[in-house]
C-alpha positions in Angstrom: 13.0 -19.6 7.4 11.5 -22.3 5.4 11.4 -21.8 1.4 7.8 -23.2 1.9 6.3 -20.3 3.9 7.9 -17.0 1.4 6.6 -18.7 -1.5 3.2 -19.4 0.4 4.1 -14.9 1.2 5.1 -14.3 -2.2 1.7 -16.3 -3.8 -0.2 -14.1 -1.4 1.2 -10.8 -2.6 0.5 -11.7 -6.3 -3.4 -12.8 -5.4 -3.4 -9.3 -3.5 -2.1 -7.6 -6.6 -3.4 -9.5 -9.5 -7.2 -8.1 -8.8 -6.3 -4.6 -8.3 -4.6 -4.9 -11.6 -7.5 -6.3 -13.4 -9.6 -4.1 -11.7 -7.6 -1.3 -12.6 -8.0 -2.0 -16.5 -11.4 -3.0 -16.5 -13.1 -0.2 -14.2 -10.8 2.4 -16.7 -12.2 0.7 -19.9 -15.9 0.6 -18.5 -15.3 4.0 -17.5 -14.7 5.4 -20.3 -17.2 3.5 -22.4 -20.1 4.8 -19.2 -18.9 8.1 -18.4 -20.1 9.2 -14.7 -23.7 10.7 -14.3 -23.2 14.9 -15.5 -24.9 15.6 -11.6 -21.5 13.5 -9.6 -19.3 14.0 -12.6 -16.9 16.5 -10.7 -17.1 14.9 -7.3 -16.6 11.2 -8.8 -13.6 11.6 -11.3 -11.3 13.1 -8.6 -12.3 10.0 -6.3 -11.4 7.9 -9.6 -7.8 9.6 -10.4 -6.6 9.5 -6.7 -7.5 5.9 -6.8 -5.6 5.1 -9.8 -2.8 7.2 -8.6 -2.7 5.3 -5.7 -2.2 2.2 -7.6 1.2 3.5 -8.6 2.5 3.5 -4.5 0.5 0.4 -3.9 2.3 -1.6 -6.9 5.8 -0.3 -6.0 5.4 -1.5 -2.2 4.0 -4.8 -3.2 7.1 -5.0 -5.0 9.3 -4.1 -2.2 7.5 -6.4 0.2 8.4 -9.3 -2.6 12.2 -8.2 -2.6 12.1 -8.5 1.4 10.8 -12.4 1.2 13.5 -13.0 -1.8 16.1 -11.5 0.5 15.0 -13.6 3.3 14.9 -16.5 1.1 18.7 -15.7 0.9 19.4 -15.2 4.4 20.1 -11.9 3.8 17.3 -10.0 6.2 19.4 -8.9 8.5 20.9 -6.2 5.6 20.7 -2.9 4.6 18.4 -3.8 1.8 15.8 -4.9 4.0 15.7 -1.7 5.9 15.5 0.0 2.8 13.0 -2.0 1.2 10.9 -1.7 4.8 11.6 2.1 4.4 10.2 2.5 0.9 6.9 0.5 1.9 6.8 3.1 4.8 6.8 5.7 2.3 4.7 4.0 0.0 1.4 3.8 2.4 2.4 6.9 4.0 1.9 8.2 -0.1 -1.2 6.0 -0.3 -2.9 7.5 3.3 -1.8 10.9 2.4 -4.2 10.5 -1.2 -6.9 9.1 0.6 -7.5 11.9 3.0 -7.5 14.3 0.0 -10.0 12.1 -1.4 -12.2 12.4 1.4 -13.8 15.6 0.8 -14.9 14.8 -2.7 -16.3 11.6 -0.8 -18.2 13.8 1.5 -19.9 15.1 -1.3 -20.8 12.6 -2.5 -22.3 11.1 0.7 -24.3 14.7 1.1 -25.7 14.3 -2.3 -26.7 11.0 -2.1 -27.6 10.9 2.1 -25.6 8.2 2.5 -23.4 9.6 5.7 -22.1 5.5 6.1 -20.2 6.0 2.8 -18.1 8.1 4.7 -16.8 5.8 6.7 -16.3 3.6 4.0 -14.0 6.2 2.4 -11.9 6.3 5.6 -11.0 2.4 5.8 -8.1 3.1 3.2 -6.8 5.6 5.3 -6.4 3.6 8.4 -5.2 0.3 6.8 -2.6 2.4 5.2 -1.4 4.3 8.0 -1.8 0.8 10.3 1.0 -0.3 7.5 2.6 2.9 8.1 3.0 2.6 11.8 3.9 -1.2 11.0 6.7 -0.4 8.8 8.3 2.2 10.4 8.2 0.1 13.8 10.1 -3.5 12.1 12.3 -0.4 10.2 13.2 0.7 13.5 13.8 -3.1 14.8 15.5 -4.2 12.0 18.4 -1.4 12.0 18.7 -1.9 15.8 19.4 -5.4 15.5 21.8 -5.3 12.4 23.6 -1.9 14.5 23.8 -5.2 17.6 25.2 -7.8 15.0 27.5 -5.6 13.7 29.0 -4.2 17.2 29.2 -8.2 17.7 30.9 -8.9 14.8 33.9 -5.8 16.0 34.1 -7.4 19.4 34.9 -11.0 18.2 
């Protein structure tokens, strides 16, 4: 693969986690400088830590997915490293969807005490897109594996 199009992967990952980052610093300095209204107080801050615990997964796969595009830089994604960096993402969003649907009741309180039943549905996008990364991942795991089990049957034959 082209150098060109990883590095055009790699910028991509860094614009996808630089924000969240920021984010991440700025929402926890402005919270604690504009604590939550005493009414949401024990329905928001459990919506607030399992979003900042999910940073923790969501920095770790980033990193894995940047380790994959520097091992195909190296023509090395046909390895064991690959599978295990594709394995660790897996578990990463699997982490990630499994926070967010604990998240979701608190979120469902908050929608009945603000009547706001859309923000619901809002609070279920992260658990899709991270079990759609699940599914993902665990499918080029499973390709990945069988093709390096092929190449290295091939490799005993010749």
């Amino acid at each position: 693969m082209k150098r060109g199009t990883t590095f055009f992967l790699k910028a991509a990952l860094i614009l996808i986690g630089l924000p969240v980052l920021v984010l991440s610093i700025v929402g926890f300095i402005w919270l604690m400088r504009n604590p939550a209204n005493p009414n949401y107080d024990q329905l928001l801050y459990p919506i607030i830590i399992g979003m900042y615990v999910s940073a923790i997964p969501f920095f770790i796969a980033l990193y894995q997915a940047f380790k994959l595009l520097t091992y195909i830089d190296r023509n090395q994604a046909f390895s064991d490293l690959s599978v295990k960096a594709l394995k660790t993402i897996k578990f990463c969003a699997l982490v990630i969807c499994g926070l967010y649907v604990m998240i979701l009741p608190f979120v469902f309180g908050v929608a009945q005490m603000d009547d706001a039943p859309g923000l619901i549905l809002v609070g279920m996008i992260p658990v899709f897109a991270s079990f759609v990364i699940t599914v993902f991942a665990a499918v080029l795991q499973r390709l990945l594996q069988e093709a390096i089990d092929i190449k290295k049957e091939n490799d005993l034959i010749v």
